[in-house]
VEXDREN-2710 file (C-alpha; in Angstrom, 1 decimal):
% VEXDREN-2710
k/r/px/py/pz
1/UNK/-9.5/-15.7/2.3
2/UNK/-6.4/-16.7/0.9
3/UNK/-4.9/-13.8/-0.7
4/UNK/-1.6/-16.1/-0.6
5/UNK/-1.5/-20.1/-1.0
6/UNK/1.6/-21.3/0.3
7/UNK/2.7/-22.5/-3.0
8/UNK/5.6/-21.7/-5.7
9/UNK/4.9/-23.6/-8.4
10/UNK/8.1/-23.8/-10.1
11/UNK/10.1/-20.4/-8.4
12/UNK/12.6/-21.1/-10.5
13/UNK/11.6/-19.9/-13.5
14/UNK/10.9/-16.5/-12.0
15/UNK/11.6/-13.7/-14.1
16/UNK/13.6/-15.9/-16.7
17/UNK/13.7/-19.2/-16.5
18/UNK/12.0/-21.6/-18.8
19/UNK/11.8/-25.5/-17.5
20/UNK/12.8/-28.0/-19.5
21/UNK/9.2/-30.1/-19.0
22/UNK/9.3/-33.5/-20.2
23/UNK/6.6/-35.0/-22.3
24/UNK/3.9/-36.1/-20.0
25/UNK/3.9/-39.9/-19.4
26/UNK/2.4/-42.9/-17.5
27/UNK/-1.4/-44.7/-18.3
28/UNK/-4.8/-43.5/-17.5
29/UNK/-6.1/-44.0/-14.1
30/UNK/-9.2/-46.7/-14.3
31/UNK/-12.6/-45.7/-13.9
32/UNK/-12.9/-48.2/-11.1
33/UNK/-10.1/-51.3/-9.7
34/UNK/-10.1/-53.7/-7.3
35/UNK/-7.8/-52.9/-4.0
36/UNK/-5.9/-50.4/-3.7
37/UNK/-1.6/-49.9/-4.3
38/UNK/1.1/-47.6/-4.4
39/UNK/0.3/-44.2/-7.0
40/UNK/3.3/-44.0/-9.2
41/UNK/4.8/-40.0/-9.1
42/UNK/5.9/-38.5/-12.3
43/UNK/9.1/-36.9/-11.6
44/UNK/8.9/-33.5/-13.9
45/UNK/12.5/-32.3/-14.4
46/UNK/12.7/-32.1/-10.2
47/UNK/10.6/-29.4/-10.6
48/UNK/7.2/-30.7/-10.1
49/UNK/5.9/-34.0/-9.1
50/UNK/2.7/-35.4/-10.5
51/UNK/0.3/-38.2/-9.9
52/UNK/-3.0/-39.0/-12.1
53/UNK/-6.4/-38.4/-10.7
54/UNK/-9.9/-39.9/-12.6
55/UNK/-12.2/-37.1/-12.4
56/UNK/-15.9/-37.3/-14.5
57/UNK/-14.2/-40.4/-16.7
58/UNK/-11.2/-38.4/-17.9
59/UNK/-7.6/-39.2/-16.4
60/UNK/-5.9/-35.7/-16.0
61/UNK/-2.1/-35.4/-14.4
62/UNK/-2.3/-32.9/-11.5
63/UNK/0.4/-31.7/-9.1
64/UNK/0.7/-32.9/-6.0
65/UNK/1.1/-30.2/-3.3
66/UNK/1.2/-30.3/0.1
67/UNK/0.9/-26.6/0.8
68/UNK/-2.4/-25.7/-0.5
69/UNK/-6.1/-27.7/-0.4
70/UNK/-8.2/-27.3/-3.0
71/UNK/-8.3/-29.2/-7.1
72/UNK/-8.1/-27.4/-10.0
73/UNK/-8.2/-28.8/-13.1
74/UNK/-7.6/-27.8/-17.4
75/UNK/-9.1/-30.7/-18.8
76/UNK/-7.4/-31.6/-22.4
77/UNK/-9.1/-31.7/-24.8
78/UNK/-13.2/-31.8/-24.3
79/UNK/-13.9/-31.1/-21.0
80/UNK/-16.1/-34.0/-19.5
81/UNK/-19.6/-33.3/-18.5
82/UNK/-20.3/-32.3/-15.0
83/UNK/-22.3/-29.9/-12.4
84/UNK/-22.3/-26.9/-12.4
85/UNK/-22.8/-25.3/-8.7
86/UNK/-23.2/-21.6/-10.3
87/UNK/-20.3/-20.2/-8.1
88/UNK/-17.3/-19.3/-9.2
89/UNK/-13.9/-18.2/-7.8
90/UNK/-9.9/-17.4/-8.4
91/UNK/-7.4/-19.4/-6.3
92/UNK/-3.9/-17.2/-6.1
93/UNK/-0.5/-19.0/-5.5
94/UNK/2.9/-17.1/-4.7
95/UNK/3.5/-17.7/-8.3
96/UNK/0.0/-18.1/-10.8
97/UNK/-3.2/-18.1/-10.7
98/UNK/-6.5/-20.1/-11.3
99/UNK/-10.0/-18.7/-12.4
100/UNK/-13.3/-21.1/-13.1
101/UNK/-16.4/-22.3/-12.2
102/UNK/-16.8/-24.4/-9.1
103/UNK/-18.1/-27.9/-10.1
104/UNK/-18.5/-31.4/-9.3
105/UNK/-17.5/-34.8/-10.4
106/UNK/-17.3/-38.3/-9.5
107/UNK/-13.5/-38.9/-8.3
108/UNK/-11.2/-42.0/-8.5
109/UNK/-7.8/-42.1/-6.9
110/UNK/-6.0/-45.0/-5.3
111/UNK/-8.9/-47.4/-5.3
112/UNK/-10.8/-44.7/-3.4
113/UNK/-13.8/-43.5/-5.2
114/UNK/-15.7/-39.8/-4.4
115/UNK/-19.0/-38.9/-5.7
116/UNK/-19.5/-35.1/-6.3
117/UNK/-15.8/-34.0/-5.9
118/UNK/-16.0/-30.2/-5.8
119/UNK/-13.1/-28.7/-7.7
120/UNK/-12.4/-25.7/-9.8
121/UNK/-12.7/-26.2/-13.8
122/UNK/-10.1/-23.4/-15.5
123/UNK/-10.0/-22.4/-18.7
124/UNK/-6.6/-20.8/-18.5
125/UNK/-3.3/-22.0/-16.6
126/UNK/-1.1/-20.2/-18.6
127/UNK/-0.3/-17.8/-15.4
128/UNK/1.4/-21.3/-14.2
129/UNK/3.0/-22.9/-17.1
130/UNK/2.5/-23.4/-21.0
131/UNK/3.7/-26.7/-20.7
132/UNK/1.8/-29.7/-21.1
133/UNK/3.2/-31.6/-18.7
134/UNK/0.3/-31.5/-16.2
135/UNK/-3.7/-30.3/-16.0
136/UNK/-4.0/-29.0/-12.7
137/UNK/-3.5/-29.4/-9.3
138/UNK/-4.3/-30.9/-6.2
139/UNK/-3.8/-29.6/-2.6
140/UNK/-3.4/-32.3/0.1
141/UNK/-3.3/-29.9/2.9
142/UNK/-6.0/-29.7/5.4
143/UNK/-9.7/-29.4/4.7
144/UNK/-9.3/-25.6/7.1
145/UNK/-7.4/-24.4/4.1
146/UNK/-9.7/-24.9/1.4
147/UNK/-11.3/-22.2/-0.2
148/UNK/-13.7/-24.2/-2.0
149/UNK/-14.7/-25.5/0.9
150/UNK/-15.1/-21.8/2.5
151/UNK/-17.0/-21.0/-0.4
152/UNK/-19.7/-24.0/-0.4
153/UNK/-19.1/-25.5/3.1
154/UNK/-19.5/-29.1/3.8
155/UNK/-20.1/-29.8/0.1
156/UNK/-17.0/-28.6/-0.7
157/UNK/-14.5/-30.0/1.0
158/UNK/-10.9/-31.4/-0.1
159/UNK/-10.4/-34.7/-1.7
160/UNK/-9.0/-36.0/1.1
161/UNK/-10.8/-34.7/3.7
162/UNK/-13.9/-36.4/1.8
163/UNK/-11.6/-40.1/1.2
164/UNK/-11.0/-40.2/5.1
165/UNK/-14.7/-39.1/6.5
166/UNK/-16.2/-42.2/4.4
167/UNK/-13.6/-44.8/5.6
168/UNK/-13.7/-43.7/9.0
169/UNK/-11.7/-47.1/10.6
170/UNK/-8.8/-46.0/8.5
171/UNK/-5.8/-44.2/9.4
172/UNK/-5.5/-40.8/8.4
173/UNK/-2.5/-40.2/6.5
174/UNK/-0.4/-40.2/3.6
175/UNK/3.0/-40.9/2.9
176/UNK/5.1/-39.7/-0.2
177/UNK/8.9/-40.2/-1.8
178/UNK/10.5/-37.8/-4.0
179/UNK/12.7/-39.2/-6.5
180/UNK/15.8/-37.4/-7.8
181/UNK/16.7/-36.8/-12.0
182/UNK/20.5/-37.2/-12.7
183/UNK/21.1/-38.8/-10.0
184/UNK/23.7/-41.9/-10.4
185/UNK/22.5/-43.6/-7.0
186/UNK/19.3/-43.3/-7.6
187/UNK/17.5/-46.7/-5.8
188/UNK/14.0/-45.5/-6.3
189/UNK/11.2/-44.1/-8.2
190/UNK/8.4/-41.5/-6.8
191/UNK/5.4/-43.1/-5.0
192/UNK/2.3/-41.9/-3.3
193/UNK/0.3/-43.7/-0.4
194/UNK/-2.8/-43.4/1.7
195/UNK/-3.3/-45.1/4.9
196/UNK/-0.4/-47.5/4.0
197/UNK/3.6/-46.9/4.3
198/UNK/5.4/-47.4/0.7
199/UNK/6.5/-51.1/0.5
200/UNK/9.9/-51.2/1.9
201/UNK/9.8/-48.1/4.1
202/UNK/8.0/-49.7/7.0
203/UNK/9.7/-48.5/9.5
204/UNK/8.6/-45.0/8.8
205/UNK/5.9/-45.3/11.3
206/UNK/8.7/-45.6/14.1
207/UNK/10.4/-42.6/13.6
208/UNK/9.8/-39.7/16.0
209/UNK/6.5/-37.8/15.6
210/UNK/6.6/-34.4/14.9
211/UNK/3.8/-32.2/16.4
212/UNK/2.1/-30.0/13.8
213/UNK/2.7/-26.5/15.3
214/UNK/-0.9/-24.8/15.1
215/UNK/-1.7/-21.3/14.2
216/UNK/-3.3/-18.9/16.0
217/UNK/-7.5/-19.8/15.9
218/UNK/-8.4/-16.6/14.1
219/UNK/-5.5/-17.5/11.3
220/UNK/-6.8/-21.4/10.8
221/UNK/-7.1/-20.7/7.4
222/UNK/-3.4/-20.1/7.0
223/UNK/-2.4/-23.7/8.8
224/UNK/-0.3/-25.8/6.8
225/UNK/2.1/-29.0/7.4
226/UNK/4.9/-26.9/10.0
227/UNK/7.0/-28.5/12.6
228/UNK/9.9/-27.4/14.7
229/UNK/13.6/-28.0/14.3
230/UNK/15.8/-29.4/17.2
231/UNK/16.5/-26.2/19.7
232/UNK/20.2/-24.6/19.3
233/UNK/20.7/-27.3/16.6
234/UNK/18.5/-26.4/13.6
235/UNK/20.7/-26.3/10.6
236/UNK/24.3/-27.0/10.5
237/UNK/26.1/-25.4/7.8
238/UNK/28.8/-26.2/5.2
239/UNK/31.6/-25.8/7.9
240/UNK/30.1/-28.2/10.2
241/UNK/28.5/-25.9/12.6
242/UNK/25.5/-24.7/13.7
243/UNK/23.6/-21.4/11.6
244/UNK/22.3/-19.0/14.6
245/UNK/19.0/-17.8/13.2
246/UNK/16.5/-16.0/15.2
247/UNK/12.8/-17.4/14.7
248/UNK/10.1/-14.6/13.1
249/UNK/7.4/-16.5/15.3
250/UNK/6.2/-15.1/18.4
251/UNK/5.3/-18.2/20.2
252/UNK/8.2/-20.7/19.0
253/UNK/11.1/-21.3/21.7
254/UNK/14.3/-19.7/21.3
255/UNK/16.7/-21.4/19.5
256/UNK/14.2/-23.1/17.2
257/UNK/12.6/-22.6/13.7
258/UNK/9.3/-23.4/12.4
259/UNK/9.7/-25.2/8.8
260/UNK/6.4/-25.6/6.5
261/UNK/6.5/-28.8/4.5
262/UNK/5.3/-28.5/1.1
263/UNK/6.1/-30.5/-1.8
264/UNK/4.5/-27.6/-4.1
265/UNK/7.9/-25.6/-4.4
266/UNK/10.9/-26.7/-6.4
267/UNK/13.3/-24.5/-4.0
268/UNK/13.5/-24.7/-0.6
269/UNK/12.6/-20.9/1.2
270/UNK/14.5/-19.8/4.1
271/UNK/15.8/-16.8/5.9
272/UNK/18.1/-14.5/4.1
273/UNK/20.8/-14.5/6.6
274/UNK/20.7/-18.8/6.3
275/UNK/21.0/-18.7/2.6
276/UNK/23.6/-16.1/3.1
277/UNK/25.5/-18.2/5.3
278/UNK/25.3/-21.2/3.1
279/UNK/26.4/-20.0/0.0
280/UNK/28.1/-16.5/1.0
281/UNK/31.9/-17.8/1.9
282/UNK/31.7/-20.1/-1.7
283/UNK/34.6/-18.5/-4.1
284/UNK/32.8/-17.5/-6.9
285/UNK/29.1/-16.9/-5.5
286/UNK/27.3/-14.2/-6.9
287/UNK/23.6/-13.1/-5.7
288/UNK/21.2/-12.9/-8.5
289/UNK/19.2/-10.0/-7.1
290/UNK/16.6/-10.3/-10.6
291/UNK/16.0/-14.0/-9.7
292/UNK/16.8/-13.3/-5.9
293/UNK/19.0/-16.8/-5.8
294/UNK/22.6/-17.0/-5.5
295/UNK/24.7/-18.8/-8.3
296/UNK/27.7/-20.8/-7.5
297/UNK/30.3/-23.1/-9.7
298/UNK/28.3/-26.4/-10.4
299/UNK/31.9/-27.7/-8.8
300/UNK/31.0/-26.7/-5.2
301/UNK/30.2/-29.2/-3.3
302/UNK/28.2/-28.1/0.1
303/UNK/27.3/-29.8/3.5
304/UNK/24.0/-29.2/4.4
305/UNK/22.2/-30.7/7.5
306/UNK/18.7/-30.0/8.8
307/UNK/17.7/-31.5/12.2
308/UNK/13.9/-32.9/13.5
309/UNK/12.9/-34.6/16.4
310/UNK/16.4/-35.3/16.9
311/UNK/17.4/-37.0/13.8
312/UNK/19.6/-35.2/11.6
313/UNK/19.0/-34.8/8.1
314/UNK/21.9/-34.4/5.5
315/UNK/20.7/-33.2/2.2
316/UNK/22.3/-34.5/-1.2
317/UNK/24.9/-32.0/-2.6
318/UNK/22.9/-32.4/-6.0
319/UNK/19.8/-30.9/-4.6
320/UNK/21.7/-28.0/-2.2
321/UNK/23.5/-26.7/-5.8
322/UNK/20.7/-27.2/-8.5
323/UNK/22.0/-27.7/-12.4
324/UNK/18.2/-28.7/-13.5
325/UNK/17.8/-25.6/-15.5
326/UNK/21.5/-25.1/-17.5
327/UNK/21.6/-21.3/-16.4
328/UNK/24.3/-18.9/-17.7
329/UNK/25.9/-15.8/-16.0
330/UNK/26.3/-12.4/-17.5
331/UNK/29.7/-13.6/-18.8
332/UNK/28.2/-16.4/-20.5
333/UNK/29.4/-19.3/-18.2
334/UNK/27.6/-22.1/-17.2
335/UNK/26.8/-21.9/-13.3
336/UNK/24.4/-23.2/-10.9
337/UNK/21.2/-22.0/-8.7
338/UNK/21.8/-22.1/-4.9
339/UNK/18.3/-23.9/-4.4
340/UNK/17.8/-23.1/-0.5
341/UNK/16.5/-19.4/-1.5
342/UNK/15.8/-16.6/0.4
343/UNK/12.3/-16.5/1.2
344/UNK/11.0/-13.1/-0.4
345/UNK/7.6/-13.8/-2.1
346/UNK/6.3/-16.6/0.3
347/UNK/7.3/-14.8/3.4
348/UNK/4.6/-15.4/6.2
349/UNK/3.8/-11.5/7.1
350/UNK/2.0/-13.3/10.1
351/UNK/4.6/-14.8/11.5
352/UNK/3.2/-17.9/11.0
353/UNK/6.3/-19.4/9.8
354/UNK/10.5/-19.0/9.2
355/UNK/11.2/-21.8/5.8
356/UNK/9.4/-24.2/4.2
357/UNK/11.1/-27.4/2.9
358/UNK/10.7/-27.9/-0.5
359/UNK/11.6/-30.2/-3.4
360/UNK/15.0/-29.9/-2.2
361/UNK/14.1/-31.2/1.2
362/UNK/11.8/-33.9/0.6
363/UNK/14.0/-35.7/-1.5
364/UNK/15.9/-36.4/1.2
365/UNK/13.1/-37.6/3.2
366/UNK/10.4/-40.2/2.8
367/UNK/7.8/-37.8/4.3
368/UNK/4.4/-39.4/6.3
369/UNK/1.6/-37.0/6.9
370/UNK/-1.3/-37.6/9.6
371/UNK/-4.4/-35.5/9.7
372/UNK/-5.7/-37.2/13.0
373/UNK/-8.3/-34.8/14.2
374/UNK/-8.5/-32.7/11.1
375/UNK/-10.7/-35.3/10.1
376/UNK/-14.3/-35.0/11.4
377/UNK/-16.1/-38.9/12.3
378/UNK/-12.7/-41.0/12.3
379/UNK/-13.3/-43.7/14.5
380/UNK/-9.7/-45.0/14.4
381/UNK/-8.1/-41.9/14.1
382/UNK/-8.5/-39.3/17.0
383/UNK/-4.9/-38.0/17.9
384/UNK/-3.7/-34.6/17.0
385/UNK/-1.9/-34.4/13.6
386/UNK/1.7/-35.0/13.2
387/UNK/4.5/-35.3/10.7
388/UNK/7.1/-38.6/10.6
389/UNK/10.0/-38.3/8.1
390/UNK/12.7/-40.5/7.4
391/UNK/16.3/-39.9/6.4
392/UNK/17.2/-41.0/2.9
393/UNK/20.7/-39.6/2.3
394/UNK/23.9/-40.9/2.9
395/UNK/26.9/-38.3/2.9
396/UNK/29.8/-40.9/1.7
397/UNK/26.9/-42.4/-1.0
398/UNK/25.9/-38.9/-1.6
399/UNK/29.8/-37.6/-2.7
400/UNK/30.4/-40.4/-4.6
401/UNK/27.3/-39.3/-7.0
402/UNK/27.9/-35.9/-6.9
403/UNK/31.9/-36.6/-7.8
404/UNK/30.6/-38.7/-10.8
405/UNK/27.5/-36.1/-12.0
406/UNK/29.5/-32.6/-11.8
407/UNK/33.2/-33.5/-11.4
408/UNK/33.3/-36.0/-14.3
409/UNK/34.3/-38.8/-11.9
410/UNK/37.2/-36.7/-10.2
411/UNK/37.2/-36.1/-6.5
412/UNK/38.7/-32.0/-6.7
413/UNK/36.0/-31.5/-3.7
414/UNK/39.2/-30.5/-1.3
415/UNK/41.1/-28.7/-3.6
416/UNK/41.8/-25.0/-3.0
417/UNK/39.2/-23.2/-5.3
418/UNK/36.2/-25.2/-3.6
419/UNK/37.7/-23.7/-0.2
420/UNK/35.0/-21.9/1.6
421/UNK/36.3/-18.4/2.6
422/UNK/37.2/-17.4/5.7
423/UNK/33.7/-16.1/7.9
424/UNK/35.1/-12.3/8.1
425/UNK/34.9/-12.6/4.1
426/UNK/31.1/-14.0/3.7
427/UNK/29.0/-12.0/1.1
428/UNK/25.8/-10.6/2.3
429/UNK/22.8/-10.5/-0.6
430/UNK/21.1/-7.0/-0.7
431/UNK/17.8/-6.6/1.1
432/UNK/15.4/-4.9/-1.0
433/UNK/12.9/-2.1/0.2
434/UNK/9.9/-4.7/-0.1
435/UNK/11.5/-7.3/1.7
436/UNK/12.1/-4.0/4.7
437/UNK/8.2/-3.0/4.5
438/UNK/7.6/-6.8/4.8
439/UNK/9.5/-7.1/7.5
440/UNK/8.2/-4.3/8.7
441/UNK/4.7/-5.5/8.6
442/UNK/5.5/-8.9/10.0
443/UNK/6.8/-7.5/13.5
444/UNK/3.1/-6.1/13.6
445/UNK/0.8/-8.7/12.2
446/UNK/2.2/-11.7/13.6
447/UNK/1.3/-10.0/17.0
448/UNK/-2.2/-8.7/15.9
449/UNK/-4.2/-11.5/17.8
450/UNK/-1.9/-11.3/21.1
451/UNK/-2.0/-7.6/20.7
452/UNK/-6.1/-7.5/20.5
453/UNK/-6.4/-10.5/23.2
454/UNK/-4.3/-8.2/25.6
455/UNK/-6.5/-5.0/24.9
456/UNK/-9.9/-7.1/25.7
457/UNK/-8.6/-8.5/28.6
458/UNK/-7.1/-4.6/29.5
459/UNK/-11.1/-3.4/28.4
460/UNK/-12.4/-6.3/30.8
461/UNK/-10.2/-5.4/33.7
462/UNK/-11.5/-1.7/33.0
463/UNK/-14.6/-2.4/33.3
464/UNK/-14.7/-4.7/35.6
465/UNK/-12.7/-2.0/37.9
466/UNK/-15.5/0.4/36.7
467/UNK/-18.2/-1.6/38.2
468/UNK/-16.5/-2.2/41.2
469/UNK/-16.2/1.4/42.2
470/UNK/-19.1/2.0/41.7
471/UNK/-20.8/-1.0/44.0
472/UNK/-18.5/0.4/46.7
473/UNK/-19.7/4.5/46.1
474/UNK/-23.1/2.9/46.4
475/UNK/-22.5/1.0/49.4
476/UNK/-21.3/3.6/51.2
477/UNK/-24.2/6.5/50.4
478/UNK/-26.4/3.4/51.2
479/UNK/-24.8/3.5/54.6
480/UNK/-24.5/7.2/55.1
481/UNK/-28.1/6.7/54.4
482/UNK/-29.3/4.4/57.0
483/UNK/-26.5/5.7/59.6
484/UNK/-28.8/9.0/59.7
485/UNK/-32.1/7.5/59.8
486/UNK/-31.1/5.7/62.8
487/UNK/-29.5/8.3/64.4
488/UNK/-32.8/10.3/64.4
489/UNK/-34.7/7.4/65.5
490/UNK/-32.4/7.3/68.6
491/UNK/-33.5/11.0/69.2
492/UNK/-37.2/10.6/69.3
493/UNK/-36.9/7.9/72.6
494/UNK/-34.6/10.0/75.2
495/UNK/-34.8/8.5/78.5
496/UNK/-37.1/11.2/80.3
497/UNK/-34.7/11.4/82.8
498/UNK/-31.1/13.3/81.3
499/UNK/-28.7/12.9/83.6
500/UNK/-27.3/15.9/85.7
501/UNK/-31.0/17.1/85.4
502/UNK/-34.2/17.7/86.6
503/UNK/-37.3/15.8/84.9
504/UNK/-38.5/17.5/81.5
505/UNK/-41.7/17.8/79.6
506/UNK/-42.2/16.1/76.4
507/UNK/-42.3/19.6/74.7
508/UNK/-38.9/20.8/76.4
509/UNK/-37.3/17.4/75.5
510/UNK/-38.5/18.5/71.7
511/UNK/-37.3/22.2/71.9
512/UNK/-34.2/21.2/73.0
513/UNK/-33.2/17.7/71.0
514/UNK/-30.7/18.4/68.2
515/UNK/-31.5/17.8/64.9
516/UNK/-30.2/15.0/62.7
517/UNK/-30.7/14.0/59.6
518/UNK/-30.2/15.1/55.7
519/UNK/-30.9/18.3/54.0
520/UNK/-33.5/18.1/51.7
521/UNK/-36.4/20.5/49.9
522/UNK/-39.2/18.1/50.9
523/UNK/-38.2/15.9/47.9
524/UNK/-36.3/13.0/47.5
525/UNK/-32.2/13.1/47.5
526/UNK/-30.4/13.7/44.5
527/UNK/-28.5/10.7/43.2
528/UNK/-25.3/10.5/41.2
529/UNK/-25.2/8.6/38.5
530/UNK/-22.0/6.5/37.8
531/UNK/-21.1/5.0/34.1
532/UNK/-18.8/4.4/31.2
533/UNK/-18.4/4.5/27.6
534/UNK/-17.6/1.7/25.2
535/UNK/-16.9/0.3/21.6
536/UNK/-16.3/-3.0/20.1
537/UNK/-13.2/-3.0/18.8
538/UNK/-12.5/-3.4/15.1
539/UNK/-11.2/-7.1/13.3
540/UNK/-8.2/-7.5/11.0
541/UNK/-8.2/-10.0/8.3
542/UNK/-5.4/-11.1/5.9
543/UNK/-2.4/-13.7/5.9
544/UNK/1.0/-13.1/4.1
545/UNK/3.5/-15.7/3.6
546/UNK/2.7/-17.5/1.2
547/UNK/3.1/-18.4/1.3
548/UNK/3.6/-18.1/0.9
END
């Protein structure tokens, strides 16, 4: 299981980029407190957002990520003492890797406390980061997704899972806001909730509700936080209309995507031809095929809206053009990372998926999450899970801080050079021979489960038909069988008298009767026998996307 995690931790620094972390911050997490408030996030350079967890006495910083389930954890310093379940296991994300032994600890977080917390105790997270801005990680997907959990069952299941199965009159959610670095509007600072809305943003829980979109049964290990966009009005580009971009999942309507929402990667992921489309007519754009991102001048300005249950959501021109990480072109000059990328390692090779928002999406959205049903024994909580989001950008308030943090305080937005080129002139990024055999593979694995349910029910019919003929061959020799027993019954009582005839004796009547019947040797008759062949047919395994 899981041979991807949808997660990128930090996609950015692919290949070449180093993040400029920032010295980790905020106090220790209690070992107990009374009541329960708001978690303070720790905004890492907008490329990771952490929150402290208590875990065996020891406060650790771990990253808060929507797209996977299960906590890992470096401890500094000494680790802490706690038990050891003599299993151990690897948890693989689109980008790094965690190895250790699964163990447990008593877990504090929000007021909520957790005894025996299964998680996995690394040694090494360098395959992440060498920064010390964090000590592990924690997934808040759901508890389906855990591979702890897979690996010790009940005993091992998420952090949340666990929070919400002993409060059972609770509601079932959690609610989050991203907050943005160099941002001159800023108007608030990163908080996370449970069962509560942040103070403030209320009316969260009145916004439309979002319908998780389920995988397929056989693939429940792959489900993550995925809704639909609005049909024929998904995304609406930089020239105000709307990006035409065919879905890669079999069962989603036409004219709709299917976005994943996970807070666990810095850059948004979505389809080649949408990335294309919004950055491809900007003068100046080149595609970094190394870093598979397109660069732009940190000057360019871009619309960007993405559109949910109805309500449109523009994002901030500071998150669409990223200048976090103070790149340089071949030439030298200073540009900046179109941060909607191309989805190429965290494709979903079972179709499971078409984008998944981000960093750069969910700072535009205070973001509530509701397991319902994912939970088992919630009293309160029985509906299916949903997603709520709320818009938190305004265009006009969103120019006037992009004017003043790239354009020194002077509105050049509508001057010729920032002119997107005409649509005949749009650059198209190169599509690598990986990205083809994914592709490739997608059309067939994303159909694997319809494509095996349609051959069983074909088999069924089969035999079913099978069976059928052969009840009615049976019926019939049955009949042939009893029509000539009768018929020589018949025989043996001919009136004495035949018509057109004079009386005859017994014996004459026998010499002259015809004979009916079957052939036979003196035996019993031969029968056919009727039947078929079969096989069970064989099971695939596996996930791709994540991804990833």
């Amino acid at each position: 299981m899981h041979s991807l995690i949808p997660l990128s931790l930090f996609l950015s620094v692919v290949h070449a980029i180093e993040l400029p972390f920032h010295v980790r911050t905020g106090s220790s997490v209690p070992s107990s407190r009374l009541g329960r408030r708001e978690v303070p996030i720790l905004n890492n350079g907008n490329a990771a957002y952490i929150a402290n967890v208590s875990l065996a006495g020891t406060s650790v910083s771990v990253i808060l990520d929507t797209g996977s389930s299960d906590l890992w954890v470096k401890f500094p310093g000494t680790p802490p003492t706690t038990t050891d379940t003599g299993k151990s296991m690897s948890l693989n994300y689109a980008v790094g890797s965690a190895t250790g032994s699964i163990r447990t600890a008593k877990l504090e977080f929000d007021g909520y406390t957790v005894e025996n917390q299964a998680f996995l105790q690394v040694s090494d997270s360098s395959s992440f980061s060498t920064d010390s801005a964090f000590d592990g990680l924690i997934g808040l997907g759901p508890n389906d997704g855990s591979a702890i959990h897979d690996k010790l069952g009940s005993s091992g299941s998420s952090m949340l899972n666990r929070i919400f199965s002993q409060n059972t009159s609770t509601s079932n959610y959690i609610s989050f806001l991203l907050d943005r670095k160099n941002d001159p509007s800023h108007s608030f600072t990163g908080t996370f909730t449970i069962s509560q809305p942040a103070k403030g943003f209320e009316n969260i829980t009145s916004q439309p509700k979002l319908n998780v979109e389920t995988v397929h049964k056989l693939l429940e290990d792959q489900q993550h936080w995925q809704a639909m966009t609005d049909k024929d009005n998904s995304v609406i580009g930089p020239d105000g209309t709307v990006l035409k971009i065919k879905t890669i999942v079999p069962k989603a309507p036409k004219g709709q995507l299917v976005a994943v929402f996970d807070s666990g990667f810095t850059f948004s992921q979505v389809p080649r031809d949408m990335s294309d489309m919004i950055y491809g007519r900007v003068q100046g754009a080149v595609y970094d095929s190394d870093n598979e991102w397109w660069t732009v001048p940190c000057g360019q300005m871009i619309n960007l809206t993405f559109n949910f249950g109805g309500v449109a959501f523009p994002m901030h021109p500071l998150d669409v053009v990223d200048d976090n990480f103070k790149i340089l072109d071949k030439n030298g000059n200073h540009v900046c990372i179109g941060a909607f990328q191309p989805i190429t390692s965290a494709f979903s090779l079972f179709g499971n998926f078409d984008m998944i928002m981000g960093m750069t999406f969910l700072r535009n959205a205070y973001t509530l999450m509701d397991f319902g049903d994912w939970v088992d024994g919630s009293d309160k909580d029985r509906n299916d899970p949903f997603i709520q989001l709320l818009p938190l950008t305004d265009p006009a308030t969103a120019k006037a801080a992009f004017v003043s943090a790239r354009l020194n305080g002077q509105d050049t937005t509508g001057s010729s050079q920032y002119a997107l080129l005409p649509a005949d002139q749009q650059q198209h990024s190169p599509v690598s021979a990986e990205e083809k055999k994914k592709k490739y593979e997608e059309m067939v694995l994303s159909r694997w489960p319809y494509i095996v349910t349609g051959v069983l029910v074909g088999l069924a019919l089969l035999i079913g038909f099978i069976v059928w003929r052969c009840c009615c061959r049976r019926k019939q020799k049955s009949a042939k069988k009893n029509k000539g027993f009768f018929e020589q019954k018949s025989q043996t009582y001919l009136p004495l008298q035949v018509q057109g005839g004079a009386p005859q004796t017994p014996q004459q009547q026998h010499q002259q009767q015809p004979q009916y019947g079957y052939d036979h040797d003196g035996g019993q008759p031969h029968q056919q026998q009727y039947g078929y062949g079969g096989g069970q047919p064989h099971q695939q395994q596996g996930y791709g996307g994540y991804a990833s």
